[in-house]
DRENDREN-325843 format. One record per residue (C-alpha): chain; x, y, z. Coordinates in steps of 0.2 Angstrom, whole numbers. Layout:
{chain:A, px:X, py:Y, pz:Z};
...
This chain:
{chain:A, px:0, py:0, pz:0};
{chain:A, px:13, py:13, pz:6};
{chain:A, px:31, py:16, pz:2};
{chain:A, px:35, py:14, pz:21};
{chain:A, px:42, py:-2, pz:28};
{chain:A, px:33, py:-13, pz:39};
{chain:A, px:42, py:-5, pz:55};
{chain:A, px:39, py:13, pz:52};
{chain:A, px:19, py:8, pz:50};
{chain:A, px:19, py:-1, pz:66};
{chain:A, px:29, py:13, pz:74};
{chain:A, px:18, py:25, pz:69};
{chain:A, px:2, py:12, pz:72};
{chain:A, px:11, py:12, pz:90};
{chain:A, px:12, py:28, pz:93};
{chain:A, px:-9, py:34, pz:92};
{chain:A, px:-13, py:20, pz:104};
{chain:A, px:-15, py:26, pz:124};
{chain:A, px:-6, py:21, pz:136};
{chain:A, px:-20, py:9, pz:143};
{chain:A, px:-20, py:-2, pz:127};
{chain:A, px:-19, py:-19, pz:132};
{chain:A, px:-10, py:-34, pz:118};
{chain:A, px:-26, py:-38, pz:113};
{chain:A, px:-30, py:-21, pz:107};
{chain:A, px:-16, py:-20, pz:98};
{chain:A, px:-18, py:-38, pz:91};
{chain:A, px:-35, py:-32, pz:85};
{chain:A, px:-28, py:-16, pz:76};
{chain:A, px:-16, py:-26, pz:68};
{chain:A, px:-26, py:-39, pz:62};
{chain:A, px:-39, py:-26, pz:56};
{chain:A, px:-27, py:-17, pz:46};
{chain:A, px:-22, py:-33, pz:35};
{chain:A, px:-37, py:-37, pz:33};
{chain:A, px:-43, py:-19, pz:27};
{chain:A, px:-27, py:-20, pz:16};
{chain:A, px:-31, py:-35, pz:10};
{chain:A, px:-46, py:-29, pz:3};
{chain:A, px:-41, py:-16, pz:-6};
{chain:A, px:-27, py:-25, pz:-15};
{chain:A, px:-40, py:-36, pz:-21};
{chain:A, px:-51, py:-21, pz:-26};
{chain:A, px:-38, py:-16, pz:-37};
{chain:A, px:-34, py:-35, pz:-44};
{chain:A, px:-52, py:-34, pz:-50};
{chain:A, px:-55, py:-48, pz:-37};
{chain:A, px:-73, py:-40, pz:-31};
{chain:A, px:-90, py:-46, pz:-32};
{chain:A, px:-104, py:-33, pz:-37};
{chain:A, px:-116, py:-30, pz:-20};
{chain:A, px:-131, py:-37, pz:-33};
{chain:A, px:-123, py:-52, pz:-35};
{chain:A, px:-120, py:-54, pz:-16};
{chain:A, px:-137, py:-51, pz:-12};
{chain:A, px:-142, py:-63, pz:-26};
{chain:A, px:-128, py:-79, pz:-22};
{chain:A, px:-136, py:-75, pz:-2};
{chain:A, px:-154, py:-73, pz:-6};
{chain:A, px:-155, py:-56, pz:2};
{chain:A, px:-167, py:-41, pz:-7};
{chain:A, px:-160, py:-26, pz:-14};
């Protein structure tokens, strides 16, 4: 995603976290933020399924 190594973005990831943050939070940010980008290197692989189609495979309404 960024031109930052791994280490800068955990520093910096490190650093807006309060004093209080236990290793599960930290655990959690972490994991959110591979999964967020995750998803957005599939987004740009074309690897996305349309909402319609979603909805459709899941029977849900529009």
């Amino acid at each position: 995603m960024q031109n930052t190594s791994v280490i800068e973005q955990a520093h910096r990831l490190l650093d807006t976290l309060p004093d209080s943050t236990t290793w599960e939070d930290l655990m959690y940010r972490i994991y959110v933020r591979q999964a967020i980008e995750e998803g957005l290197r599939n987004s740009d692989a074309g690897q996305t399924v349309d909402v319609k189609e979603v909805r459709k495979r899941f029977g849900l309404s529009s």
